[in-house]
N, C-alpha and C positions, 0 to 999 in steps of 0.2 A: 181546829185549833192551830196555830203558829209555834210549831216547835223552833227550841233552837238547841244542835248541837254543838258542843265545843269540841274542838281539837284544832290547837292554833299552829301547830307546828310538824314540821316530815310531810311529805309527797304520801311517801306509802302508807303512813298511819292514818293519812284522811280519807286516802280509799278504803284503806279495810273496815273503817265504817261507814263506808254509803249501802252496806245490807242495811244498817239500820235504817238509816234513812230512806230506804228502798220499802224497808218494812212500815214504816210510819205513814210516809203518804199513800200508802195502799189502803192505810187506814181512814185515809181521808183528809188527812192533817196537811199544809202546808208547812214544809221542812227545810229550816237555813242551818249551814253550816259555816261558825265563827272558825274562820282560819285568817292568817296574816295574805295580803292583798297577792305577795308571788305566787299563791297557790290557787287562783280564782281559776285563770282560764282551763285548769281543771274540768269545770262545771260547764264547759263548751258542750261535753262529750255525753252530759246527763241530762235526764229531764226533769228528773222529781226531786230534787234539792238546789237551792242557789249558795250563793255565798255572800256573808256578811260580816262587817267589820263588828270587833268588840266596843267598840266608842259608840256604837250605835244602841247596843243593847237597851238603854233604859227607850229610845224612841219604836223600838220595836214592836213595843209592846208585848212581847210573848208569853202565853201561855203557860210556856213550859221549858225550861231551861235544864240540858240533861248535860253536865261536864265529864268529858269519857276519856280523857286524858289523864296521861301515867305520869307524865313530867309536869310540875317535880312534885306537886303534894302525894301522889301515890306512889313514887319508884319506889322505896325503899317496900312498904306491901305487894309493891308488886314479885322483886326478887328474891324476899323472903315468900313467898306463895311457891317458886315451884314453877309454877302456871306457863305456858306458852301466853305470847302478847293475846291470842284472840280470846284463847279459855281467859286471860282475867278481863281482861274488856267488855267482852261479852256479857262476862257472866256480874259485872257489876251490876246491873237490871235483871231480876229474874223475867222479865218478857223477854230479853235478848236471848239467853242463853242458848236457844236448838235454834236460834234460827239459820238459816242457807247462809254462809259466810262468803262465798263468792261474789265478788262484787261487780254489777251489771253496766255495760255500757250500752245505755239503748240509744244515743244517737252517733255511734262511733261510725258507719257508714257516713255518714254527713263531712266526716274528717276527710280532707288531703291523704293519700294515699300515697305509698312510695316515687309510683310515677310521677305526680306532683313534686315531687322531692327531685325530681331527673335522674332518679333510678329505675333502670329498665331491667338490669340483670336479675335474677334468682340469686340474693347474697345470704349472707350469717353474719344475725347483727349481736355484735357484742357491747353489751354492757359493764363495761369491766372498772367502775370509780360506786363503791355505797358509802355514803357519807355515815352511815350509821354500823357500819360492819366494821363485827370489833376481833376480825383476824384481816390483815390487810396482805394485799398479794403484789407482788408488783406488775406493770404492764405485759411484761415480756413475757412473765408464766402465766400470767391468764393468757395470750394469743397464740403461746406455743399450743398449750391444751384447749383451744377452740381449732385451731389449726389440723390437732389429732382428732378430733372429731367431724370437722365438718370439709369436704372440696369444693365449696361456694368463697367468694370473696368476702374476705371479714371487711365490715364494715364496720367502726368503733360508735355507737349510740353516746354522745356527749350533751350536757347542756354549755352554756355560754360558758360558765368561768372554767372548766375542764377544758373546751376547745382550745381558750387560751394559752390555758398551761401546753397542752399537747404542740401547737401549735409553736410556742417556744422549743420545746425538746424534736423538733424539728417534723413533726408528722404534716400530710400534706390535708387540706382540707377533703379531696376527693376520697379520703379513706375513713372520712368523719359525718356524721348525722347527728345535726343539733336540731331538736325540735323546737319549731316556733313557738307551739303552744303547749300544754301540757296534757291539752284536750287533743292532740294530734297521737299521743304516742299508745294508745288502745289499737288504735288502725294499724301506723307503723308497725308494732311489735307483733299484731296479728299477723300479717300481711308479710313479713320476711320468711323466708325460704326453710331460715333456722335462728334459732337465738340463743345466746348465749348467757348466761348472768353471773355476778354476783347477788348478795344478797341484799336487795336493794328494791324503789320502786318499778323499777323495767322489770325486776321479778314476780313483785308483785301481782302487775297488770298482766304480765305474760301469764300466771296461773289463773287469770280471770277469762283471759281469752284463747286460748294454746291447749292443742293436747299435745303438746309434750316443745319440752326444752331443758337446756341443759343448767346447770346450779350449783354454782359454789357457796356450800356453806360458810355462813360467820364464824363459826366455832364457839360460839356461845349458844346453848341447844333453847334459852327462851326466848331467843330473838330470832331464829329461823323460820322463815314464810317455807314451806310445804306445801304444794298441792299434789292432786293427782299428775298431773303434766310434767312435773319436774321429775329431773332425771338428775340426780345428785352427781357431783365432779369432786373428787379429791385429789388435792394438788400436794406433792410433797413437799416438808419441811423445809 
């Protein structure tokens, strides 16, 4: 069958459903996931789901259409639940619910690797911008407190519009890693020496492929990505 999942929007909401989709083509099923076009090359780093535009949907033809998106018809059930993001996501299909929530990159070796990046050293890459974290910290106290943990060179993990900004407030490119694709930063964030987060995609993916990094909570306990790997950081007031 031709599933298609929705989740049209966030980096890290669309990974933390590719168990499902993990789980679906195991079943045999060919599995698309409807997200907006910036988030494809994502699907560089996977084998078992593509991606596909909403406009396409009726020529799809699909089988089976499963919408697993919080925003916006479900936020309001979502926050009145209680629920962390994955318990209610999850558990909106009872076949979901036990399944292995960690999400797989099986062609992440295929990826560009730091070296490719013309990084040779052993650094500590920090992630420190979640467009979706709803305690915000500013640059300095996140590098002061990656600083106190790690003696590798912080390297700040940015995409394009961040670099920019950064880039104005005068940082030098050599101290920044913008990933070209999105399907590159499983490898990346594997592959550093140490990593740093907020709570954000880079955390995400670090708890899929890392045993251990370090994590600044959002401060809103249903929006917190937890794994084993993460090593929680609290920053003060």
């Amino acid at each position: 069958m031709k599933i298609c999942l929705v989740y049209q929007m966030r980096l890290g909401d669309i990974i933390r459903i590719l168990p499902i989709a993990r789980s679906l083509e195991r079943q045999g099923h060919s599995v698309w996931v409807e997200c907006l076009e910036s988030y494809w090359s994502l699907f560089e780093c996977i084998s078992y789901a593509r991606p596909a535009r909403i406009e396409d949907r009726a020529a799809m033809n699909y089988g089976r259409v499963i919408d697993l998106q919080i925003w916006p018809r479900r936020y309001h059930d979502f926050r009145r639940s209680g629920k962390s993001w994955a318990d209610f996501v999850f558990g909106l299909h009872p076949e979901f619910a036990n399944l292995d929530r960690r999400p797989e990159f099986d062609r992440i070796d295929n990826q560009p690797s730091l070296l490719d990046y013309g990084i040779e050293e052993p650094i500590c890459l920090l992630a420190p911008i979640g467009y979706s974290q709803g305690r915000q910290y500013s640059l300095g106290a996140l590098v002061k407190a990656c600083a106190e943990k790690t003696k590798h060179r912080i390297v700040l993990l940015v995409d394009d519009l961040q670099m920019g900004h950064l880039r104005d407030e005068g940082l030098c490119d050599a101290d920044m890693l913008c990933a070209l694709s999105a399907g590159h930063l499983p490898r990346l964030i594997r592959d550093a020496e140490e990593v740093f987060t907020v709570n954000s995609a880079p955390c995400i993916i670090a708890g899929a492929v890392r045993r251990h990094f370090w994590h600044v909570p959002s401060g809103v306990a249903q929006d917190d990505h937890f794994s084993e790997a993460s090593q929680v950081v609290t920053l003060p007031d």
